[in-house]
C-alpha positions in Angstrom: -18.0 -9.0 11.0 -21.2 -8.6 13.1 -23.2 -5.7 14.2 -21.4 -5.4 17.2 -17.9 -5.9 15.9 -17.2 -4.0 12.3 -14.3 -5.0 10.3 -13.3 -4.4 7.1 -10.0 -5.1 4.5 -8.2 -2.4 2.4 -6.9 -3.4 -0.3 -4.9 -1.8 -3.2 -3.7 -3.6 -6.4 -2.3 -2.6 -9.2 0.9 -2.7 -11.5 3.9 -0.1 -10.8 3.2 3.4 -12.2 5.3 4.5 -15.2 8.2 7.2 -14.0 7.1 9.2 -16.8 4.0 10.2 -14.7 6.5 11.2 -11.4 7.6 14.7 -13.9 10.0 13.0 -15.2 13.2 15.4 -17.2 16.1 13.9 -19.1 19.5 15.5 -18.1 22.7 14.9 -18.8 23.1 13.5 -16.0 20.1 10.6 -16.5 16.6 11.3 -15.8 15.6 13.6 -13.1 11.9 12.9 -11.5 9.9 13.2 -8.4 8.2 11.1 -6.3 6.8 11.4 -2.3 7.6 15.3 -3.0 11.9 14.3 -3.1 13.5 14.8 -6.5 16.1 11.9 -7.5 18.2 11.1 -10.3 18.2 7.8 -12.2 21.9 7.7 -13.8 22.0 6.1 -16.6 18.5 6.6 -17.9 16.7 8.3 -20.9 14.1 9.7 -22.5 15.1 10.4 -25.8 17.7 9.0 -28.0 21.0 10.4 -30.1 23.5 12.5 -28.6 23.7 15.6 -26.7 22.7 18.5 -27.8 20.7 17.1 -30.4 18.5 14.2 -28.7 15.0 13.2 -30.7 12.0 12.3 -29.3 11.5 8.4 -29.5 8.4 7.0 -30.7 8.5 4.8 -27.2 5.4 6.7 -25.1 7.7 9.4 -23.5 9.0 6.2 -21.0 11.9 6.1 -19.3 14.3 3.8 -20.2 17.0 2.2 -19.1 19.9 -0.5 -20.5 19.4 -3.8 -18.6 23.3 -4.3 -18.6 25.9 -3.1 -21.5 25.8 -0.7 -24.1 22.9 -1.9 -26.8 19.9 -3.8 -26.0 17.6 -5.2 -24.3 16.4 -1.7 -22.5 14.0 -2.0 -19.6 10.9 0.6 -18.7 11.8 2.3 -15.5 8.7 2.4 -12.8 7.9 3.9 -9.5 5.7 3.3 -7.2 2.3 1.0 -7.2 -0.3 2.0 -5.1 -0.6 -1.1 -3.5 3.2 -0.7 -2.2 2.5 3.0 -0.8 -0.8 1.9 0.6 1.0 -1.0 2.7 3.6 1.8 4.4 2.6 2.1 7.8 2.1 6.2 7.7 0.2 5.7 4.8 -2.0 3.0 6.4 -2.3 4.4 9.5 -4.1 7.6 7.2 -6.4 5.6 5.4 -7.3 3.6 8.8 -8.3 6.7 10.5 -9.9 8.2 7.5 -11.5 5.1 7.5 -12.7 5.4 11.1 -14.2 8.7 10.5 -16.3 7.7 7.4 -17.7 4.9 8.9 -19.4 7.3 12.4 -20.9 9.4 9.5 -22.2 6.7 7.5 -23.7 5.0 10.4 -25.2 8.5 12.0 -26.8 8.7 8.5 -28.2 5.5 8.3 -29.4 5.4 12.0 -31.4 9.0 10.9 -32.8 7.5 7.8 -33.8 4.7 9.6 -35.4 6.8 12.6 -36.8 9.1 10.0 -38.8 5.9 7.9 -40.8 4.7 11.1 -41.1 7.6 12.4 -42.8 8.4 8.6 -44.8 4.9 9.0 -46.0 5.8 12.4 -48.2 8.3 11.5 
């Protein structure tokens, strides 16, 4: 980048967010949670263990869980979204580019008036 032609990367990392944090609701149906504002269903999932009506809380961080294939173990944690994934959607991007855009005319209209203000400070 020079003075005369800014450029700058974006980027997000990050590991995949737990589904408990997308409101995430066992059912009998599986686990119910939201994500991008859409509620979906993940069949076959769980929260808690023991059968209906009288599930118990497992001592597993409120995940959600799901069998990897079969009836008994291994059980995998289910996970949504990273932020580097919904960062690299082109709406998404398009957003942050634009925001972007904006912050950068205000930071360099503030800088360009501090600047102006400091000689004209040293002038006198």
């Amino acid at each position: 980048a020079t003075a005369k032609f800014l450029e700058t990367d974006i980027i997000g990392s990050g590991t995949p967010i737990p589904l408990k944090f997308f409101q995430a609701q066992e059912t009998k149906q599986g686990v119910t949670y939201k994500m991008f504002g859409k509620k979906e269903i993940l069949p076959h999932a769980f929260i808690c263990g023991g059968k209906f009506p009288k599930r118990v809380t497992l001592k597993m961080g409120n995940n959600v869980f799901q069998r990897a294939d079969g009836d008994q173990f291994p059980i995998a944690k289910q996970e949504g979204a990273s932020i580097a994934g919904v960062m690299s959607k082109p709406e998404i991007a398009s957003s942050i580019v634009k925001k972007a855009n904006e912050r950068l005319i205000a930071n360099i209209q503030y800088q360009l008036a501090r600047h102006e203000y400091a000689a004209n400070k040293k002038a006198k």
